[in-house]
VODO-339834 format. One record per residue (C-alpha): z, x, y. Coordinates in steps of 0.05 Angstrom, whole numbers, padded with zeros to 5 digits, always signed. Last residue first. Layout:
ZXY
...
***
This chain:
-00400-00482-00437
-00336-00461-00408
-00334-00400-00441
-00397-00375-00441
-00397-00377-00370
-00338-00332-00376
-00364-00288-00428
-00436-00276-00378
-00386-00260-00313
-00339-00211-00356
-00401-00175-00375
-00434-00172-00310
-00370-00148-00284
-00372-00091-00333
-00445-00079-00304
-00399-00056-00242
-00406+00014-00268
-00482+00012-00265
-00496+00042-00195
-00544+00002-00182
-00543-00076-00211
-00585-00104-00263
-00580-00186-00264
-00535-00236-00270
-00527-00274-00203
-00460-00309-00188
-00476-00379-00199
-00442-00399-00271
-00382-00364-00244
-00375-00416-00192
-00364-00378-00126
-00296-00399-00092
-00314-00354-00027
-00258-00320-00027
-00261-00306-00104
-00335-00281-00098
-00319-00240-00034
-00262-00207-00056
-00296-00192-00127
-00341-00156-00093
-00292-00112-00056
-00252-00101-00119
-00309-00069-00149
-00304-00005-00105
-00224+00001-00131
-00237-00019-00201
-00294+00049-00203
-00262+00076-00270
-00209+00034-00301
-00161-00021-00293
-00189-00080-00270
-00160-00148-00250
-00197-00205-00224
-00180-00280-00198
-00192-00349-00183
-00273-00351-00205
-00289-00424-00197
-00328-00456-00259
-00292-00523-00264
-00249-00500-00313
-00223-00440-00271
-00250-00374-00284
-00200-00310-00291
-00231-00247-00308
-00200-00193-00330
-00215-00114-00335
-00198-00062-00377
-00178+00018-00384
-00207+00076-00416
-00277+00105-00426
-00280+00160-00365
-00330+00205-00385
-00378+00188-00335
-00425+00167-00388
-00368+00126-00427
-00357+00091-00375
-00435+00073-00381
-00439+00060-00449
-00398+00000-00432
-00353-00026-00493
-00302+00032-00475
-00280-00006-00413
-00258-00065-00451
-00265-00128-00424
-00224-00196-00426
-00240-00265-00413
-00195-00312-00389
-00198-00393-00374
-00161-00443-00323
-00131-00498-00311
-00088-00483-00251
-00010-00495-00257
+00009-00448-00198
+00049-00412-00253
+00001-00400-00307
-00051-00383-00248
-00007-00327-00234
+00004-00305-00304
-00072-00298-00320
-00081-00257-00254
-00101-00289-00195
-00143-00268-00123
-00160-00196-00118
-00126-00134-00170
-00144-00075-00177
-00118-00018-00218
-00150+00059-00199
-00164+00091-00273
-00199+00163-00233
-00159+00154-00175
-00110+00201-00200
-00096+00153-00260
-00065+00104-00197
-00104+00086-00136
-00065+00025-00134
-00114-00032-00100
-00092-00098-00084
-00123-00164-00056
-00087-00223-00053
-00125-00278-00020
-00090-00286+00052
-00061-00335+00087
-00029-00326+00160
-00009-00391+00189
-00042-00417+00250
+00009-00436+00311
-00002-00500+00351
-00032-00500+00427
+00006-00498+00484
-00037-00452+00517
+00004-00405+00525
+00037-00400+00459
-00043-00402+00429
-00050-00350+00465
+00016-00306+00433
-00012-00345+00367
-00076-00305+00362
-00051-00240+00384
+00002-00254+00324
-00062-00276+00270
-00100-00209+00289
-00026-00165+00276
-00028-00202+00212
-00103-00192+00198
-00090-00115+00211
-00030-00103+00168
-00055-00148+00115
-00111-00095+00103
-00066-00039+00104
-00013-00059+00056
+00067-00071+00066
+00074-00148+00032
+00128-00181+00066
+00169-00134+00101
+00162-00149+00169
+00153-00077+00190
+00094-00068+00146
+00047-00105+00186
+00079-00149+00230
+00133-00180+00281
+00123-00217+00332
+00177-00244+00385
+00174-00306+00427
+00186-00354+00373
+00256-00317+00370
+00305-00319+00309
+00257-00353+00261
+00212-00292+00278
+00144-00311+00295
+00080-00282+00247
+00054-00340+00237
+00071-00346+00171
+00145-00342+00187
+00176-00279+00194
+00261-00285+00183
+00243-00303+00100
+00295-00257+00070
+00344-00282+00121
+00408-00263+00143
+00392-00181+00136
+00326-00191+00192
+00380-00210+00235
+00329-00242+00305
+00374-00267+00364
+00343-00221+00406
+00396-00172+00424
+00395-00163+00352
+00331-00131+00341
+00363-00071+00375
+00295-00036+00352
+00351+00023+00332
+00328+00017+00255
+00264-00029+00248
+00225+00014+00207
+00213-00039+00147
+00214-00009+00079
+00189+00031+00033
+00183+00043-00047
+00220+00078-00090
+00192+00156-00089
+00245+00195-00102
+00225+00260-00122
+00280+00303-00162
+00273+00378-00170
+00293+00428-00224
+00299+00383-00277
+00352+00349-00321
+00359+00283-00358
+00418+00258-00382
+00437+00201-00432
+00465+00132-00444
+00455+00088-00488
+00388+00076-00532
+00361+00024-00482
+00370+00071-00430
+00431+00082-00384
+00416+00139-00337
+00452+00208-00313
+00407+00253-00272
+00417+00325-00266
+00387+00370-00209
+00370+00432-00196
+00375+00495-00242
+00454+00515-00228
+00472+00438-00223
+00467+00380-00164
+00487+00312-00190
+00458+00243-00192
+00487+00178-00213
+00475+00113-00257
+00395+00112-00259
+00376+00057-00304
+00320+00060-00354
+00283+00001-00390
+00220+00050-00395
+00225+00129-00399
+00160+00155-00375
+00145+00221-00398
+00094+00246-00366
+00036+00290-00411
-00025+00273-00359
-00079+00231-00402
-00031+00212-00462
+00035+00186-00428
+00006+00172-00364
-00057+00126-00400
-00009+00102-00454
+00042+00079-00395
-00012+00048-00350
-00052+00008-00414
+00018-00028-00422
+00026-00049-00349
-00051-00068-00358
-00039-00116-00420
+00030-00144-00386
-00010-00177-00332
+00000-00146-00270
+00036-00157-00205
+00099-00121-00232
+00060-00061-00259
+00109-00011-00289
+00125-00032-00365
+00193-00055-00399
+00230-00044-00327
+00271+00000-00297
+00220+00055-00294
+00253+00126-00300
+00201+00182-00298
+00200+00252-00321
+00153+00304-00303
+00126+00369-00319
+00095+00397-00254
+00030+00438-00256
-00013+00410-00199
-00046+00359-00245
+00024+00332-00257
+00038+00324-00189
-00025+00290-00160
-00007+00244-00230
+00061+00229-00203
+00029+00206-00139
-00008+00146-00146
+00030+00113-00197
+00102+00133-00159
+00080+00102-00097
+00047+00038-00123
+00116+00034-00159
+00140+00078-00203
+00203+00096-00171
+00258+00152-00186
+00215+00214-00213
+00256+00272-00244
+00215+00336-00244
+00191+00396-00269
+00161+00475-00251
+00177+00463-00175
+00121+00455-00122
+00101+00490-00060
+00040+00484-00004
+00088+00412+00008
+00067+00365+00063
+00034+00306+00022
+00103+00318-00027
+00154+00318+00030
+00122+00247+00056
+00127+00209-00009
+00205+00235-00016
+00233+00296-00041
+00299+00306-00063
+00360+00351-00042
+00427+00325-00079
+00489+00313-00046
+00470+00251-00010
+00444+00216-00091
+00507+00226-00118
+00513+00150-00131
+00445+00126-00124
+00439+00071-00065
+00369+00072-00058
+00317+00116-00005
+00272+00069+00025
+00217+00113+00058
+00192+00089+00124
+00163+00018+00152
+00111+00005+00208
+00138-00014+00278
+00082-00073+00294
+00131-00114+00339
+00093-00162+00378
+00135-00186+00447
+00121-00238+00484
+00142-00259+00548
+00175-00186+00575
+00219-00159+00611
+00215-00090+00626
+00271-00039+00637
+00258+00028+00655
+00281+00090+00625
+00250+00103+00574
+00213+00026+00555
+00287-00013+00554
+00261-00085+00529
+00283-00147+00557
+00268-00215+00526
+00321-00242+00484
+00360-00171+00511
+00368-00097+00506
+00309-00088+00456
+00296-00021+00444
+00225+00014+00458
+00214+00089+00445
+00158+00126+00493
+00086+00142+00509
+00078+00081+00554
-00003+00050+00544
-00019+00007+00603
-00055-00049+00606
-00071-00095+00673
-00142-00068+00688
-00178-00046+00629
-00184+00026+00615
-00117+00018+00582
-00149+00003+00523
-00188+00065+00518
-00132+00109+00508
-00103+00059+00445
-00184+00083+00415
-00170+00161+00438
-00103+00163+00410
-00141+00133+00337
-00194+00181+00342
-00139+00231+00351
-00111+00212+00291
-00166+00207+00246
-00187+00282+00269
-00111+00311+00251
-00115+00280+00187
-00179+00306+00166
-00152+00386+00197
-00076+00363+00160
-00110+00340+00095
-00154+00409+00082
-00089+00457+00104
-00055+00412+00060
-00108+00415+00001
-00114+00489+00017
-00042+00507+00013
-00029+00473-00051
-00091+00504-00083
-00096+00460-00154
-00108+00509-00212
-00175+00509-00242
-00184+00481-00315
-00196+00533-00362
-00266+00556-00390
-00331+00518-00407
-00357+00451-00377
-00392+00401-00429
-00319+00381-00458
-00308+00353-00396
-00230+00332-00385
-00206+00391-00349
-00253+00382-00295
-00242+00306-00294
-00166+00319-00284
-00184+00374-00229
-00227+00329-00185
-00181+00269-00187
-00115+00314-00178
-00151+00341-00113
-00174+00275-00094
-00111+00248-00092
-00087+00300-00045
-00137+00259+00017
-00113+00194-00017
-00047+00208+00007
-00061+00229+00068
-00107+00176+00088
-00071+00113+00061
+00003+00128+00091
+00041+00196+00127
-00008+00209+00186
-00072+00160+00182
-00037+00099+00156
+00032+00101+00190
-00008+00107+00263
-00044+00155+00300
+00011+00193+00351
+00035+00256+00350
+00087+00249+00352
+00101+00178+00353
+00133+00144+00417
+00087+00074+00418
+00091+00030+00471
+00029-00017+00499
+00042-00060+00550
-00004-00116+00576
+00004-00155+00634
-00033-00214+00662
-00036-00248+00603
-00087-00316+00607
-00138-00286+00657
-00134-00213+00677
-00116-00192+00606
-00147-00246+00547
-00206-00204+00527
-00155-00146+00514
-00103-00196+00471
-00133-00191+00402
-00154-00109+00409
-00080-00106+00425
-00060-00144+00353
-00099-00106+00313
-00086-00027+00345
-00012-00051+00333
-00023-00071+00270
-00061-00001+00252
-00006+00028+00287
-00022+00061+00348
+00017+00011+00383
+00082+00008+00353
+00122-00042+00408
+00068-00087+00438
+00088-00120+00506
+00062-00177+00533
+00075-00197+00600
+00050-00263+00631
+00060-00270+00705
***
């Protein structure tokens, strides 16, 4: 009998990987086990990832373009912290039991059962399900990841708040150290400062951005630095944290010395990482610490071909999409296992969306940036775009940011970036004209509705230009 047993199932990778394996239960897997112990359950995505958060971004979104029309009179309204919770928990709520009801449905089908409990491994093979041992052939791990909280001297006798505190909070303090600006700390320190908190950021680097071109790292700061009043102290180091009478102090090297920056409240909001802690991945031979690269493309462990792991609990790049086409590829390769047929690699285009400027600038990037195709040696061309050349950015009243194009000789598109009102929609086009390795010469030019992508148009028409 062949048992497969999916550990994180209401996961969106999870979800992925079991809708893989149903048409393959009473035929090629005879068993399959579904675990999951969240409560309640719906996933990483729905409850404390994608939803959520862009369920308070909208708040900032709608007040920053409030306070930014000259054509509406009065102050800005205030941001209701109780009513965009009370608002995100009833959406929330809905996505999640959608999601229950979708795992519930599964185990319809003879031969798959959903357990409602944690999973350790106890063996290569043997997981301990409750109270009941099960061994299993295959198992996909699809655990998600959780807050990564860094080694900050001081840091354990301090009270912070992390990504999840702030989606949950009806209460905010008056200021704020930020540690992180990363996707997280781009996407919420604006949802802050809309709601009234004055905010200072440390970035360790010259610019936030890492996947960026310098250009849109640079057009980040100005646009936080003049469009929502953060500071954002660049080439910064945190050294150590202390609790004081008002809050919190934090003590950083700069590239002036050092210095000290106080507030009443400290968010730290660097980054995620893998939720693997009491998996007893080491029963299975698997050390996730010996090897940065202990997934393979297919989604095996280097440890254990017979164990999965994906989504954001592999580490490798911790976004939705990916999420779902890795847990695909492992349901995939646990057939193709037993069938004693080769492994496919997971490959992807990247494709990225920060929904930073409170959604209003979002940054997008699909395929290659200028840098990027640098390194992998492509010959290749870039054009460049100002928002504020459109009349219609300027329309919406949201004139800032840029885009990039990058063609390569021979006319392929390999890559777009955008910064600036409506990226995020326009990234879905420009997934399917760099996936599909459209000569730029070919992509039609003509009107489009709405008219914000018509700064595409423009970036299509100065590439063409360019290579005749």
């Amino acid at each position: 009998m062949t048992h497969v047993v999916i550990v994180g199932a209401y996961g969106s990778a999870g979800v992925a990987a079991a809708e893989g394996l149903l048409d393959a239960v009473g035929s090629e897997i005879d068993r399959l086990t579904l675990v999951d112990d969240g409560e309640p359950g719906g996933g990483l995505c729905i409850l404390r990832g994608c939803m959520p958060s862009k369920e308070v971004l909208s708040a900032a979104e709608h007040r920053y373009q409030a306070r930014h029309d000259h054509r509406l009179r009065g102050d800005p309204p205030e941001i209701d912290l109780d009513a965009v919770v009370k608002t995100k928990d009833e959406h929330i709520s809905n996505f999640a039991a959608h999601r229950r009801e979708a795992v519930r449905e599964m185990t319809e089908i003879d031969g798959v059962e959903f357990r409602h409990e944690t999973a350790r491994f106890a063996g290569d093979r043997t997981l301990r399900v409750g109270d009941d041992e099960i061994e299993a052939d295959h198992v996909v791990v699809a655990t998600g990841s959780t807050p990564n909280v860094p080694d900050v001297p001081g840091l354990d006798s301090v009270d912070y708040r992390t990504s999840a505190d702030v989606l949950d909070a009806t209460d905010l303090p008056d200021s704020g150290v930020v540690m992180g600006f990363g996707y997280v700390g781009l996407e919420l320190v604006p949802y802050l400062a809309e709601a009234g908190v004055d905010l200072t950021v440390v970035e360790h680097d010259e610019r936030p951005l890492d996947e960026a071109d310098p250009v849109f790292g640079d057009e980040i700061l100005s646009l936080y630095r003049e469009e929502f009043d953060v500071e954002v102290r660049t080439e910064t180091t945190e050294k150590r944290v202390e609790r004081t009478d008002d809050g919190v102090r934090m003590h950083v090297d700069g590239p002036d010395g050092s210095d000290t920056l106080d507030a009443e409240s400290l968010f730290c909001f660097t980054g995620r990482r893998p939720a693997l802690d009491g998996l007893g991945l080491a029963e299975t031979g698997v050390d996730p610490d010996l090897d940065e690269e202990w997934v393979r493309d297919t989604m095996r462990t280097r440890g254990n071909d017979r164990v999965y792991v994906v989504g954001d609990a592999n580490g490798r790049e911790p976004i939705l999409h990916v999420a779902k086409e890795q847990g695909q590829v492992a349901a995939e390769n646990v057939l193709a296992a037993e069938r004693g047929e080769r492994a496919r690699a997971y490959e992807n285009v990247h494709h990225h969306v920060v929904f930073s400027g409170a959604a209003v600038y979002p940054y997008a990037r699909v395929g290659h940036s200028e840098a990027s195709a640098e390194e992998a040696g492509l010959d290749h061309v870039a054009v460049h775009r100002e928002a504020a050349r459109d009349g219609v950015f300027k329309t919406k009243l949201a004139p800032r940011g840029r885009a990039t194009l990058v063609v390569g000789t021979d006319g392929t598109v390999l890559g777009y970036q955008g910064l600036h009102y409506h990226a995020d929609v326009m990234a879905k086009t420009m997934q399917v004209v760099v996936e599909k390795g459209m000569d730029v010469r070919e992509v039609p030019d003509r009107a489009y509705h709405p008219t914000t992508p018509e700064i595409l148009d423009g970036l299509l028409r100065l590439a063409a230009e360019r290579l005749e």
